[in-house]
Backbone bond lengths (Angstrom), bond angles and torsions (degrees), N, CA, C in turn:
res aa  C-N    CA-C-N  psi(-1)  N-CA   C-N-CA  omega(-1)  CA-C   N-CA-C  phi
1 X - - - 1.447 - - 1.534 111.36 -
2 X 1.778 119.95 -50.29 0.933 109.02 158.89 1.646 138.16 -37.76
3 X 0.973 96.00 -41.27 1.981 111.58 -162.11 1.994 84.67 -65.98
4 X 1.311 88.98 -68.37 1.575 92.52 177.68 1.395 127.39 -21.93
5 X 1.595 112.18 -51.44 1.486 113.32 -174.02 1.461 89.94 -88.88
6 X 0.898 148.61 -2.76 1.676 134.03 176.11 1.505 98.92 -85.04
7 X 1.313 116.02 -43.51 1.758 108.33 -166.55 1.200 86.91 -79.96
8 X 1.163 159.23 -53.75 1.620 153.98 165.24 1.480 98.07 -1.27
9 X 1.184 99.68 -71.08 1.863 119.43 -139.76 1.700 83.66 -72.86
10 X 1.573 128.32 -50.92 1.277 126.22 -153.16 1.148 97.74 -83.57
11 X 1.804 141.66 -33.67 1.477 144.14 163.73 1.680 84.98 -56.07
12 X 1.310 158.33 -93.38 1.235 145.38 -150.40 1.546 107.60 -49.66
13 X 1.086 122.01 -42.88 1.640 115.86 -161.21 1.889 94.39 -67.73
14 X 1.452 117.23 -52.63 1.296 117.24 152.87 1.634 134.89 6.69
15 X 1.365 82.58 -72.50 1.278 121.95 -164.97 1.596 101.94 -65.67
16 X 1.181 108.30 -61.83 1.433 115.61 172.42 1.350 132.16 -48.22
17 X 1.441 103.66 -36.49 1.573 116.71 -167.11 1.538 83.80 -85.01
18 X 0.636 117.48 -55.20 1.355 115.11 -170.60 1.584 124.27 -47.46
19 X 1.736 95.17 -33.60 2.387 87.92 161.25 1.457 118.77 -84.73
20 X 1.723 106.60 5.93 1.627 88.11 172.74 1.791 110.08 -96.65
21 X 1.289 101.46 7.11 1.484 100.78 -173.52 1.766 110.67 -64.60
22 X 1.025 121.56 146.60 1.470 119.89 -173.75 1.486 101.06 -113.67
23 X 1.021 114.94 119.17 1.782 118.64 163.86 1.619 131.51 -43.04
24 X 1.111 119.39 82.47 1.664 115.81 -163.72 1.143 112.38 -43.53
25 X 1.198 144.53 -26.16 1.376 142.60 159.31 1.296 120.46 -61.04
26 X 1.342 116.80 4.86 1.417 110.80 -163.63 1.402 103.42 -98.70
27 X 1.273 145.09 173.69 1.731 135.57 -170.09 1.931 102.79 -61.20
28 X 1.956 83.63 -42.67 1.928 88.74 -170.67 1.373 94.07 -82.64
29 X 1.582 160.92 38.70 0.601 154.89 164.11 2.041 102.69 -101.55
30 X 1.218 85.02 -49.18 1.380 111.17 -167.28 1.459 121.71 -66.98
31 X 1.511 101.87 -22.75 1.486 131.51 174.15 1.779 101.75 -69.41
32 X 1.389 96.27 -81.77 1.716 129.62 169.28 1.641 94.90 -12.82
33 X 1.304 117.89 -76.96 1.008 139.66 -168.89 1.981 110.01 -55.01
34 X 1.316 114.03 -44.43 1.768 110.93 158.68 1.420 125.14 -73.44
35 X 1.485 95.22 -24.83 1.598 80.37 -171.22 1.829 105.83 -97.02
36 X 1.052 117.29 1.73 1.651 129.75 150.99 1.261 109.65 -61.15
37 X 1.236 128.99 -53.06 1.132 119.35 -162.57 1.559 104.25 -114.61
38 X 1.622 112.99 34.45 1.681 131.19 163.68 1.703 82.56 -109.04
39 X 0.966 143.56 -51.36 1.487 144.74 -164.96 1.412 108.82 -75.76
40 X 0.464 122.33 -52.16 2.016 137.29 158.81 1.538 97.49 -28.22
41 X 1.563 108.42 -85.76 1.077 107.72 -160.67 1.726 110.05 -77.18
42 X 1.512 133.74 -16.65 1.130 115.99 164.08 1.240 120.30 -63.21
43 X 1.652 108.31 -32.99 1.728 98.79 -169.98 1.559 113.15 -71.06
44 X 1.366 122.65 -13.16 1.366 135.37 166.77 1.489 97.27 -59.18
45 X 1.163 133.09 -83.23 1.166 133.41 -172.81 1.652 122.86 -34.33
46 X 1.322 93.58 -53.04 1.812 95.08 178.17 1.864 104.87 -71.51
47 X 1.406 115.20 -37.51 1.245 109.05 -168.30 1.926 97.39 -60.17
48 X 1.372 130.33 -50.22 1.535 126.17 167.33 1.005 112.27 -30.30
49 X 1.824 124.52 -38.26 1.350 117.42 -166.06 1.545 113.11 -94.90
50 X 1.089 108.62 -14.23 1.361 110.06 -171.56 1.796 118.26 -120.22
51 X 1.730 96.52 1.78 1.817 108.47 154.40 1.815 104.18 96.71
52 X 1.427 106.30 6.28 1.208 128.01 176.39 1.470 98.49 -34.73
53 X 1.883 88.71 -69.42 1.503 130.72 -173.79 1.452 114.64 -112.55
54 X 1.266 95.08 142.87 2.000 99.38 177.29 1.392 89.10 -43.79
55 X 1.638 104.28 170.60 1.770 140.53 170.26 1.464 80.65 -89.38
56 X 1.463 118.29 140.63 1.310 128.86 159.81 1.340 90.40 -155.65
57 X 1.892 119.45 118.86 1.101 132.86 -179.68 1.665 112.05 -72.93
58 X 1.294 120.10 -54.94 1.468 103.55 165.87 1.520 129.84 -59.35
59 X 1.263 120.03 -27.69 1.451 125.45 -169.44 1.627 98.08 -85.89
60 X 1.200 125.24 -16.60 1.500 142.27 175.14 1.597 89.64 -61.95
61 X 1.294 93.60 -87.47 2.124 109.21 174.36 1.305 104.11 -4.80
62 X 1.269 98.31 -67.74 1.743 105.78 -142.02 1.271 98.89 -66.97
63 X 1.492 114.40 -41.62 1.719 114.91 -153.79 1.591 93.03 -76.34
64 X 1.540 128.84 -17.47 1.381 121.33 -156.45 1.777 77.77 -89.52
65 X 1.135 124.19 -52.24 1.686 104.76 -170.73 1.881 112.15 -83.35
66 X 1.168 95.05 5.24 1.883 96.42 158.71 1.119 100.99 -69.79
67 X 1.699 114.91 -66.10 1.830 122.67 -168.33 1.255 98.79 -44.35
68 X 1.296 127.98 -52.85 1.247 123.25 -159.20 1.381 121.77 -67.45
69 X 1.372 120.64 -30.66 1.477 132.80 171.79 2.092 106.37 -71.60
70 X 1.187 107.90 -58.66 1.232 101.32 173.23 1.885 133.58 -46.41
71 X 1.775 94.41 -33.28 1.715 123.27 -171.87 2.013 85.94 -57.89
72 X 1.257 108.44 -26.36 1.410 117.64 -155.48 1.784 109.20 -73.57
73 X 1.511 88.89 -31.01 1.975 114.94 -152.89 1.679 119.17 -73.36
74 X 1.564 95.02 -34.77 1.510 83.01 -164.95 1.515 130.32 -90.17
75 X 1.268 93.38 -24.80 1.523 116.69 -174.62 1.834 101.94 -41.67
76 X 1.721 118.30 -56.59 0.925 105.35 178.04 1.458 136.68 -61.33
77 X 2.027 125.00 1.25 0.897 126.03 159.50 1.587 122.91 -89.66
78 X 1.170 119.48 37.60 1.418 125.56 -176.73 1.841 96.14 -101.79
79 X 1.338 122.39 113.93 1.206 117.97 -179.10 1.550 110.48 -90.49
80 X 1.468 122.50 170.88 1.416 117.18 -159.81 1.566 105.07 -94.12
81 X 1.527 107.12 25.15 1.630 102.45 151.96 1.834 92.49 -158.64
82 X 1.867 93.30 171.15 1.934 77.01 -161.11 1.933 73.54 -101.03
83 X 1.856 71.59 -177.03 1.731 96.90 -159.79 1.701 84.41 -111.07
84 X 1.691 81.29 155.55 1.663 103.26 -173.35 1.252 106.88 -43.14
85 X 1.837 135.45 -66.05 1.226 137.61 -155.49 1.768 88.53 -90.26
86 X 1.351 158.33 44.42 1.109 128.34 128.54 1.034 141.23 -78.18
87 X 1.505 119.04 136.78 1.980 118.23 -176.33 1.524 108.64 -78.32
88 X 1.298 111.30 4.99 1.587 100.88 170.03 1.752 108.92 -82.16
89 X 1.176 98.13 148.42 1.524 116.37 176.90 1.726 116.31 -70.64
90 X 1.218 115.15 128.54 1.226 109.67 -176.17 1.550 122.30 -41.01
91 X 1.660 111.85 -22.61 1.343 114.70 179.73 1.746 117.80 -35.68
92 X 1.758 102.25 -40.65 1.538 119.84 -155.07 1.547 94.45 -58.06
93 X 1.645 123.67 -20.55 1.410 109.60 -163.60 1.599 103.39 -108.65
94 X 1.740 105.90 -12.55 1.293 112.60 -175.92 1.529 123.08 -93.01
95 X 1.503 116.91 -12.07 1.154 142.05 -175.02 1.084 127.10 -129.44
96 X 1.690 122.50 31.18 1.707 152.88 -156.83 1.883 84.51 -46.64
97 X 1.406 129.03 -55.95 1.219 122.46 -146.24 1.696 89.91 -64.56
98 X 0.966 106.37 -77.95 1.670 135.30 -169.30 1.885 97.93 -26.28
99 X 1.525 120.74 -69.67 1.506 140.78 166.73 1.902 95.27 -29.81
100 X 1.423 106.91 -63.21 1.772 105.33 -160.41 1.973 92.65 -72.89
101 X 1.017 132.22 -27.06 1.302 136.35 -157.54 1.921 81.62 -66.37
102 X 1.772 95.65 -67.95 1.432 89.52 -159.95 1.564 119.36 -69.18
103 X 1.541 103.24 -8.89 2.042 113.10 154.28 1.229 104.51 -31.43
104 X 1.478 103.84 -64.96 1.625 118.49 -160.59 1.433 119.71 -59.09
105 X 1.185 120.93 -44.08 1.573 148.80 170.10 1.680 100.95 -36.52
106 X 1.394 104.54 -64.45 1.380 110.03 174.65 1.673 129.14 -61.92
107 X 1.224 84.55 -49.01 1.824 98.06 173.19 1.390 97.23 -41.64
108 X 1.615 108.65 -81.05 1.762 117.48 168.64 1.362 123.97 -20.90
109 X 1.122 114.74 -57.79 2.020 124.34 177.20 1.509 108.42 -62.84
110 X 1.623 123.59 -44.47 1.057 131.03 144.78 1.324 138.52 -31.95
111 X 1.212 127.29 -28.58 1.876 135.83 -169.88 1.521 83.55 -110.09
112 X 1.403 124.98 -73.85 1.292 126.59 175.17 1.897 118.09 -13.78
113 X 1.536 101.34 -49.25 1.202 99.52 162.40 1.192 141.12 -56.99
114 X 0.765 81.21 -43.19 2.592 110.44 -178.02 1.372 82.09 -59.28
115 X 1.394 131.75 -54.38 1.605 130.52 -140.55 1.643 98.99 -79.70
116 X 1.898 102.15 -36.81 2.104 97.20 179.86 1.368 83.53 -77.75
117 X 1.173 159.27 -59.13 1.260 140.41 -129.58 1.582 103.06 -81.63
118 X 1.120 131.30 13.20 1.999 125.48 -168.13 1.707 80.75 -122.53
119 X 1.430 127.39 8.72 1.998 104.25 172.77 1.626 102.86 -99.98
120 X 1.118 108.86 102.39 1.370 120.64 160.12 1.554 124.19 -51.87
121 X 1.015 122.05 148.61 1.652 148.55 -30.88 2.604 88.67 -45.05
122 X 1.170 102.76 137.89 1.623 101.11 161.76 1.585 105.80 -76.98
123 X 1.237 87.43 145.81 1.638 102.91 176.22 1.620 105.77 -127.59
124 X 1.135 126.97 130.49 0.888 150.58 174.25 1.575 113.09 -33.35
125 X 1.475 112.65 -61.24 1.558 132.86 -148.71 1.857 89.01 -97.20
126 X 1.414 117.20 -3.74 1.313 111.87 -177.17 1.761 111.25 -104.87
127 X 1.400 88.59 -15.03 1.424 91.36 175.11 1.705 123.85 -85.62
128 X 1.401 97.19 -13.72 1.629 101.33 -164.81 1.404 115.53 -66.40
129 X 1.460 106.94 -12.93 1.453 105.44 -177.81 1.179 105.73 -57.25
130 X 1.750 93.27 -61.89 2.117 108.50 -154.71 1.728 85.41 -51.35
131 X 0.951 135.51 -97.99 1.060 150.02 165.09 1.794 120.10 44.08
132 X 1.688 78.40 -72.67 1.358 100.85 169.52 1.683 112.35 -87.61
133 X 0.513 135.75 -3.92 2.220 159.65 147.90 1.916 81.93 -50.36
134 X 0.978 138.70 -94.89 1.424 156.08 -155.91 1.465 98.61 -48.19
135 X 1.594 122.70 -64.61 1.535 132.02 -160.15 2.055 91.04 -72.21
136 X 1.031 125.60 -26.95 1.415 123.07 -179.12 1.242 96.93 -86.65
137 X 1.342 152.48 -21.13 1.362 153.03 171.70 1.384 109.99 -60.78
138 X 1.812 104.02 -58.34 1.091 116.71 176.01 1.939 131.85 -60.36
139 X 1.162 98.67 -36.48 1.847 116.96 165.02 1.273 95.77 -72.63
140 X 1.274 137.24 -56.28 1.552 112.11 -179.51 1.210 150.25 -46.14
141 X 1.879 104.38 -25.91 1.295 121.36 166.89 1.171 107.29 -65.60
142 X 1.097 110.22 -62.36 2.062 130.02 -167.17 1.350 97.79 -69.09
143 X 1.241 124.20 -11.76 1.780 108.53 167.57 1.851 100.14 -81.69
144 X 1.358 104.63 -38.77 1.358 110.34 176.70 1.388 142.52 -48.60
145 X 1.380 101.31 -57.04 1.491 146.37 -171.53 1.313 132.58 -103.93
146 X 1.206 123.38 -46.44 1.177 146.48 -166.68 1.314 101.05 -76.18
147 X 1.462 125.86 133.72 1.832 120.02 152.36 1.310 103.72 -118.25
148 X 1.742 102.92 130.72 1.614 121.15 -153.86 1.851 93.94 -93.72
């Protein structure tokens, strides 16, 4: 009887986990999936700047024109109504101008980056601005948009 109500409970717990799974192919999958790997690679960046992680001037480079290609990616998986499991706020579909404005903001804070990161020798203390230019781009949406 015991065993019974345990495989019950563990076939239900199953069961459950299993409807929050999101389909990676799906737009919010597809989103999920850039802005992980926008968080990834910013926290690399700030951790260089802030001694997390060694200064590595090329690996600096690269990740600033990774961010920048990704800053580019997601917007086009926003479909023209939102999906059950997204944490964006309905605003994102009700306030298209305002949502793409602060797209842009980032894109911008994003290239801006690429542009300090190409002055040779990189300096550390010169980058922290753009940097922090990008992570305020990024809180602005999610102060906006986002439900935490």
């Amino acid at each position: 009887m015991i065993a019974r109500t345990l495989l019950l409970l563990a076939l239900s717990g199953l069961t459950l986990s299993a409807c929050e799974r999101i389909d990676p192919n799906s737009p919010l999958g597809q989103r999920k999936a850039l802005y992980q790997q926008m968080l990834k690679t910013s926290e690399d960046l700030g951790g260089m700047l802030r001694g997390r992680l060694s200064f590595d001037e090329q690996r600096f480079a690269a990740g600033a024109v990774q961010l920048d290609t990704l800053s580019r990616q997601p917007w086009q998986h926003y479909p023209a109504v939102r999906e059950e499991h997204s944490k964006a706020r309905d605003d994102v579909w009700q306030r298209q101008e305002r949502f793409s404005e602060l797209a842009r903001d980032l894109e911008a804070s994003t290239a801006a980056l690429v542009e300090a990161s190409r002055v040779a020798p990189l300096r550390a203390r010169e980058l922290v601005a753009p940097v922090a230019r990008v992570e305020q781009a990024c809180k602005a949406c999610h102060e906006e948009f986002r439900v935490y």
